[in-house]
BANU-413997 format. One record per residue (C-alpha): residue in three letters; x, y, z. Coordinates in steps of 0.02 Angstrom, whole numbers. Example, Ala and Ser with C-alpha at 12.3 -4.5 7.8 and 13.67 -1.06 7.14 Angstrom:
BEGIN
SITE r X Y Z
SITE ALA 615 -225 390
SITE SER 684 -53 357
This chain:
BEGIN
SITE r X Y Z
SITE UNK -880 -936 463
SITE UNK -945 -875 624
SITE UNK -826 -877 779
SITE UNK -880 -812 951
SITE UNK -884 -636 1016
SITE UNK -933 -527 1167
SITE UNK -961 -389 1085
SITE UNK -1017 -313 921
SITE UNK -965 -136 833
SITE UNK -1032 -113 647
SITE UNK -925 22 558
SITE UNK -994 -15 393
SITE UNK -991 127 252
SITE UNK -859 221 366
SITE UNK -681 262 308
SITE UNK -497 255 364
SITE UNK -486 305 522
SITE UNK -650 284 582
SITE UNK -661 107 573
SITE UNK -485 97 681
SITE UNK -532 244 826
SITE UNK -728 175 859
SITE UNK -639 -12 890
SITE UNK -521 74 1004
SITE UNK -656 150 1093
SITE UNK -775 1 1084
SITE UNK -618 -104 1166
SITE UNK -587 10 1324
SITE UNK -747 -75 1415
SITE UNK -693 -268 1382
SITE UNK -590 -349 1501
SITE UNK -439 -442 1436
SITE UNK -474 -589 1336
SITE UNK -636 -527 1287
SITE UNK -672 -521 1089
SITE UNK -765 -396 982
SITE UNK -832 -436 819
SITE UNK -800 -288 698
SITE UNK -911 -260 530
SITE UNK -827 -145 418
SITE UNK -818 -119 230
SITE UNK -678 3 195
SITE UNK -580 -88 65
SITE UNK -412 -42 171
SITE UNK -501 -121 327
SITE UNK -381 -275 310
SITE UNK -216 -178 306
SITE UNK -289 -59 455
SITE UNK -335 -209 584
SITE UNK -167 -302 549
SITE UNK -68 -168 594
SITE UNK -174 -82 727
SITE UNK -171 -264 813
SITE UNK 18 -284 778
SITE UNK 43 -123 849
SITE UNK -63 -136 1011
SITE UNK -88 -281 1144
SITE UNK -242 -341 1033
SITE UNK -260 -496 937
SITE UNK -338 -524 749
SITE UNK -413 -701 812
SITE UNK -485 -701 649
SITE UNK -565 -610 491
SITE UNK -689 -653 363
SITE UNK -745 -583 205
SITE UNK -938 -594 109
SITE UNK -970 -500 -21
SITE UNK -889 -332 32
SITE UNK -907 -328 212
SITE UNK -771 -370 283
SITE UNK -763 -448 483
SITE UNK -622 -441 613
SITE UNK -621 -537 782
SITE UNK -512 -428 890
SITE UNK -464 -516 1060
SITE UNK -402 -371 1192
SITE UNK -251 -381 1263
């Protein structure tokens, strides 16, 4: 299911922590509230963005999975 984003970062065939320090990057721009839609397909992508957004001002707004790739909704804090 699609959900709305500002912004787009496809990490896709990159590994732990690549996927993690690109979305940090790609989130320094955005102004709070603003959401980036993140492709990846590490297979420890799911366990990364929980805790990265547990650990951080960020929100997992939501994440979807189809057919390996897996995508994150990350609302800045």
């Amino acid at each position: 299911m699609a959900h709305p984003f500002d912004s787009d970062l496809d990490v896709r065939g990159l590994n732990c922590p690549l996927p993690i320090l690109k979305t940090k990057k790609a989130l320094i721009p955005l102004p709070a509230g603003a959401v980036l839609r993140v492709r990846a397909t590490d297979p420890h992508s799911v366990i990364d963005f929980t805790a990265f957004c547990d650990k951080t001002d960020n929100t997992l707004v939501a994440r979807d999975e189809d057919d390996g790739v897996h995508t994150f909704y990350v609302s800045k804090g």
